[in-house]
C-alpha atoms as one frame of an Amber mdcrd trajectory, in Angstrom:
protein
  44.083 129.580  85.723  41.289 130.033  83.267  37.918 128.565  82.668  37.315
 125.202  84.167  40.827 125.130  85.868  39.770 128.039  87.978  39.034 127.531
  91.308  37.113 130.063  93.858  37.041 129.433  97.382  34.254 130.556  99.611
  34.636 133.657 101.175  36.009 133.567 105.137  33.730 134.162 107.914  33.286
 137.606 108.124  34.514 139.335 111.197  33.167 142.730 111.472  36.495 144.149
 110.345  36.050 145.354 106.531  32.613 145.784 105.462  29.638 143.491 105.048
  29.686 144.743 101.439  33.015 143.705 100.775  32.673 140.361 102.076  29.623
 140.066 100.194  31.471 140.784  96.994  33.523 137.473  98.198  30.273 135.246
  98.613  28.737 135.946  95.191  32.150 135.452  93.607  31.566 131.905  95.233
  27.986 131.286  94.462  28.226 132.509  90.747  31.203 130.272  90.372  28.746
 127.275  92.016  26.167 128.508  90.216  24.173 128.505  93.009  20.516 129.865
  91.326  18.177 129.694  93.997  17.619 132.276  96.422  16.865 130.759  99.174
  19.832 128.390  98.579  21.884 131.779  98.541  20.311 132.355 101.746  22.222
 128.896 103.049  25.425 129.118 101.444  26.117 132.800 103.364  24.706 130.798
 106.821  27.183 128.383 105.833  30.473 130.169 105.430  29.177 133.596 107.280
  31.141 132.443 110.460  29.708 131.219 113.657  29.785 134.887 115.912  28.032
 136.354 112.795  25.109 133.248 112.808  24.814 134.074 116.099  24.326 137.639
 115.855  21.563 136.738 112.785  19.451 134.672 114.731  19.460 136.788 117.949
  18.043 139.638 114.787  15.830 137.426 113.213  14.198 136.344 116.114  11.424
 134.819 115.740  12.094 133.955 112.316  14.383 131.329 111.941  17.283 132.076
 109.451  17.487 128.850 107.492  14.122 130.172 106.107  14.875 132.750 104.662
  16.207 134.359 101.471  19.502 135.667 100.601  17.342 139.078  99.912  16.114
 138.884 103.674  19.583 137.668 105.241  21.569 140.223 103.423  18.859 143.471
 104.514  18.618 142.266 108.198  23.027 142.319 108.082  23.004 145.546 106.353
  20.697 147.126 108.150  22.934 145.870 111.566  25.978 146.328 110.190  26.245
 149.319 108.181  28.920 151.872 108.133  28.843 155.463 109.010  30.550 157.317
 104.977  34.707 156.923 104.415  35.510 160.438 105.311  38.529 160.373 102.639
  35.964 159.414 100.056  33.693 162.055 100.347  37.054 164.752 100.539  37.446
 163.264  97.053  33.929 164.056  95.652  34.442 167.161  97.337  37.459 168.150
  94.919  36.297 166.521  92.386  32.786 168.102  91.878  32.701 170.106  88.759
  29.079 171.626  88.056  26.855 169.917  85.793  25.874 171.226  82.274  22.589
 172.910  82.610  23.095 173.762  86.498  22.529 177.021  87.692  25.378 178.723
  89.415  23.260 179.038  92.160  22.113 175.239  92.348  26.072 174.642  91.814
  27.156 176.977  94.930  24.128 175.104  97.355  25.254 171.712  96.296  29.012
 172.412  96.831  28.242 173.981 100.567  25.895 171.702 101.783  29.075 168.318
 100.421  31.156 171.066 102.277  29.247 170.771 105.304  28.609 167.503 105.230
  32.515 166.699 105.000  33.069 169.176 107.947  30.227 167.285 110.133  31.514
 163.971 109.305  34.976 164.856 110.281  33.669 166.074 113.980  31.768 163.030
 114.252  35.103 160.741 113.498  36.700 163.145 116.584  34.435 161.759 119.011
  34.469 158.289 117.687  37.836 157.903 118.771
């Protein structure tokens, strides 16, 4: 389907179980596609199809603001700051192997940024170990 033909649902309530980032991708999909302008109208349509657990949770942090209020700006800071995710291990492994030093960066510069990715990949992993 193409053009007017297409059709985008809203996104499903969102559950806790893949990021609030990723789920967010989902709602603007929607609100671009209802070209949905207004912020604070934003702010409704991801009240409306956030899920009821997840309204419940953003009123108990809004407190004693009242969510219908505010802007998509506001609602989607207050989730992210609640919500966010400690880094994907297997994606920082990657930059790991993948960091080549930059033109114009010292050797020395090169060898500090490398350890301290290093380190921060080894820390990360210890922290997943007592996670589980």
């Amino acid at each position: 389907m193409t053009g007017k033909d297409a059709t985008i649902w809203p996104a499903q309530a969102y559950n806790g179980k893949v990021r609030f980032d990723v789920w967010e991708c989902q709602l603007k999909l929607y609100i671009n596609a209802k070209k949905i302008t207004d912020e604070n109208e934003q702010g409704l349509a991801l009240l409306q199809h956030i899920g009821l657990e997840m309204l419940e949770k953003i009123i108990d942090w809004s407190y004693p603001d009242k969510p219908e209020n505010m802007k998509y700006s506001e609602l989607t800071t207050l989730i992210k700051n609640q919500c966010s995710t400690a880094p994907n291990l297997f994606a920082m492994r990657v930059k790991l192997f993948n960091e080549k030093q930059q033109p114009g960066q010292s050797v020395q510069e090169y060898f500090s940024h490398m350890s301290q990715l290093f380190f921060y990949v080894i820390l990360l992993k210890k922290v997943k170990r007592l996670e589980i």
